[in-house]
Residue, then its C-alpha position, 0 to 999 in steps of 0.5 A: x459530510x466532511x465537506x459540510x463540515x469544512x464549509x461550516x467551519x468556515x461560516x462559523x468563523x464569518x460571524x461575530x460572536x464574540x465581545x470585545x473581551x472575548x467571550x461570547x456576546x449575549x443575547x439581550x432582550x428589550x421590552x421595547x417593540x420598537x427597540x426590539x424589532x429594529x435590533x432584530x432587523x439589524x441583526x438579520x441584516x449583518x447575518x445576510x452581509x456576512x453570507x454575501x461577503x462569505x469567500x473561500x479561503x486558500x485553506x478550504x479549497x485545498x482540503x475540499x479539492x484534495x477530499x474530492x480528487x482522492x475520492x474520484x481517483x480511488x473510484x476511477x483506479x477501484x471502483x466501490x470499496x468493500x468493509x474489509x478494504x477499508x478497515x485494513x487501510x485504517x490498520x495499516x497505514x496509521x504507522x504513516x501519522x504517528x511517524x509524522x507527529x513524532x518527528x514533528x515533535x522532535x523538530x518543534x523541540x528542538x528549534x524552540x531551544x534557539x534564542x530567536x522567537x520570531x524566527x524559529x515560530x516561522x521556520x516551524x510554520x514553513x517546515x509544518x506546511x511543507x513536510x505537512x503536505x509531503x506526508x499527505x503525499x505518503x498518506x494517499x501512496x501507501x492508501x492507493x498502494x494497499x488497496x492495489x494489493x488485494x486487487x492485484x488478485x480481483x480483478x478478473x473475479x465475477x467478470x465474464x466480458x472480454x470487453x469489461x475484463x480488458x477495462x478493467x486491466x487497463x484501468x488498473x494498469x494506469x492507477x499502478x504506472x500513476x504510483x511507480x511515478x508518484x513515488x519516483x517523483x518523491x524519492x526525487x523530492x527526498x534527495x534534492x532536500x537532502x542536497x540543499x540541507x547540506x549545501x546551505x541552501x536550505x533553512x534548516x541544516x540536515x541534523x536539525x530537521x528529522x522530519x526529512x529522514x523520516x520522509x526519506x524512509x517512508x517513501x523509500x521503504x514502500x518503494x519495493x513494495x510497489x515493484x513487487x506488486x507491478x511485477x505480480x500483477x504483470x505475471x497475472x495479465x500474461x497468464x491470463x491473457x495467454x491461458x485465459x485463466x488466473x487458477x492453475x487448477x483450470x489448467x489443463x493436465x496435458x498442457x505441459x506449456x501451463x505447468x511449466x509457467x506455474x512453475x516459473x512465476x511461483x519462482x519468480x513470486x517467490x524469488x523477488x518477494x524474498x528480495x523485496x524484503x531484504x531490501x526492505x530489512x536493508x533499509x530500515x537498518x540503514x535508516x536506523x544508523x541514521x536516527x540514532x546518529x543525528x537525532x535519536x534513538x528510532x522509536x518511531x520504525x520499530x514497528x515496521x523494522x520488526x514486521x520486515x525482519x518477520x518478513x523476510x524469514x517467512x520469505x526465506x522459508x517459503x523460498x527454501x521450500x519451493x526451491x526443495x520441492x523442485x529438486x524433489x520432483x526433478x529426481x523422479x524418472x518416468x516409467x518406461x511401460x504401463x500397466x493395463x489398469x493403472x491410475x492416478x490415485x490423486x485425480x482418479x483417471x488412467x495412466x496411458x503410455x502415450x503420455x510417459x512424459x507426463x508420468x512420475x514414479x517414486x523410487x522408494x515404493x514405485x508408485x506411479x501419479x501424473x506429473x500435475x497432480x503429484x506436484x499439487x499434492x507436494x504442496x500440501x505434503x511430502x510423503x506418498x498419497x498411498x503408503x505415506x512413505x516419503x517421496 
């Protein structure tokens, strides 16, 4: 539909429809047949002429190959996209257009202030396709990136062939190293623009153009973003591949290997999540410095400076907690004899004494529970799952 829409614009500019004075030409009617017939034919025959004589402009085929090249890549890397994926692109990435068009403004602003004309409509052309076509660049990264995230998790749901599950991983692992590169290659891009504003080589010096600054903070504040998702999604094909399962309560209870690989991706999740977004927070201040010293006050990254900061606490938080919890269950002794009768008030099976290793008891009340099961239950409380007193 889109590129019917593109082809018809471009149609409808082929054919004459206007007068000289620039209005649409009126259609007339001559009670001549004559007259009449042979203005039809005239008419039909320029309409046919226009069609024939119809060529693609530079312009339509980049938006119709940019329009198809993004569809077959998001197919090829995800497959059919669901409602809720679609909707959350719409909210998220619409930060990217209203960034652009705001510093576009600023730019057009200020280059018009200069006293030649002719230059400066050319220079705004010039730095409109170039940041116009940067952007888009940015525009499809964060596309592909937010949709990596929420299958980063899915991958591996509703697949029971090892043949299609492997496909799948490959698939997906290819569209991942095709973003890390992208925005490798743009960060680079980022630089030597910066390099060439300020060794003259440019047209446009650094304090005049924003649209470089605000290029430079797009692509080098989703940068993190992109790592921390590669690294959830390689923890994720290691734990699969080598437990056959993405669910810790699939684990078997005995498989002392599994708990503590649990225990050592949700500390390195948790770890690098918190640094990602300090990194992130990092950033968006630095940048901040920057509006507000070359060009003015950063209107435009209040939103996502704001959603970093709230990041970043959550992030701390959930860090001081599971760092909490650890040291929690580290203080716990074992057992050194069982009772005849004694079970596991959370999973309901016996406690045996040739498993003590993989038995806690509580100091302050003595109750005794599997190692698995107690660090479940501290993750949705921190006192006994029997006398609520605290661990």
């Amino acid at each position: 539909m889109k590129v019917g829409a593109c082809l018809g614009v471009s149609i409808y500019k082929k054919f004459d429809f206007r007068a000289p004075n620039g209005y649409i030409r009126p259609i007339g009617l001559d009670l001549n047949p004559y007259y009449a017939v042979n203005s039809y034919y005239n008419t039909l025959a320029s309409s046919i002429t226009s069609i024939l004589s119809f060529n693609f402009k530079l312009v339509n085929l980049c938006l119709i190959g940019i329009f198809l090249l993004t569809n077959f890549v998001i197919w090829v890397v995800f497959g059919r996209l669901t409602s809720n994926e679609i909707r959350n692109l719409k909210d998220k990435i619409s930060y990217t257009a209203w960034e652009f068009c705001f510093g576009f403004l600023i730019f057009y602003y200020s280059t018009i202030r200069n006293d030649d004309k002719a230059t400066n409509d050319l220079l705004v052309r010039h730095e409109l396709l170039k940041y116009g076509g940067l952007f888009l660049c940015v525009f499809l990264l964060k596309c592909f990136h937010y949709l990596s995230i929420g299958r980063v998790y899915m991958t591996a749901s509703d697949v029971h062939d090892a043949s299609t599950l492997k496909f799948q991983y490959l698939r997906f692992s290819i569209g991942l190293a095709v973003l890390n590169l992208v925005d490798v290659m743009l960060i680079n891009k980022y630089f030597q623009e910066v390099i060439s504003s300020y060794s003259g080589n440019s047209k446009v010096s650094f304090k005049d153009n924003i649209l470089i600054t605000i290029f430079g903070f797009e692509i080098l504040h989703i940068f993190p973003l992109i790592i921390l998702t590669t690294i959830k999604y390689g923890l994720n094909c290691f734990e699969l591949f080598k437990f056959g399962s993405l669910d810790s309560s699939n684990f078997e209870s005995s498989n002392t290997e599994s708990i503590k690989w649990n225990d050592t991706k949700l500390k390195v999740i948790y770890t690098c999540e918190f640094l990602v977004n300090l990194i992130r927070f990092g950033i968006g201040c630095i940048f901040s410095i920057l509006f507000m010293y070359f060009y003015t006050f950063p209107f435009h990254i209040l939103p996502s400076s704001y959603l970093s900061l709230r990041l970043l606490v959550l992030k701390a938080r959930c860090l001081l907690n599971f760092k909490m919890k650890n040291f929690q269950m580290q203080k716990l002794g074992t057992p050194h004899k069982m009772g005849s009768y004694e079970k596991c008030i959370i999973c309901f099976d016996d406690l045996s004494n040739d498993f003590l290793d993989e038995v806690r008891i509580l100091k302050n009340c003595s109750h005794q529970f599997h190692y698995s099961c107690l660090k479940k239950w501290v993750d949705y409380s921190d006192s006994c799952p029997i006398c609520r007193g605290k661990l």
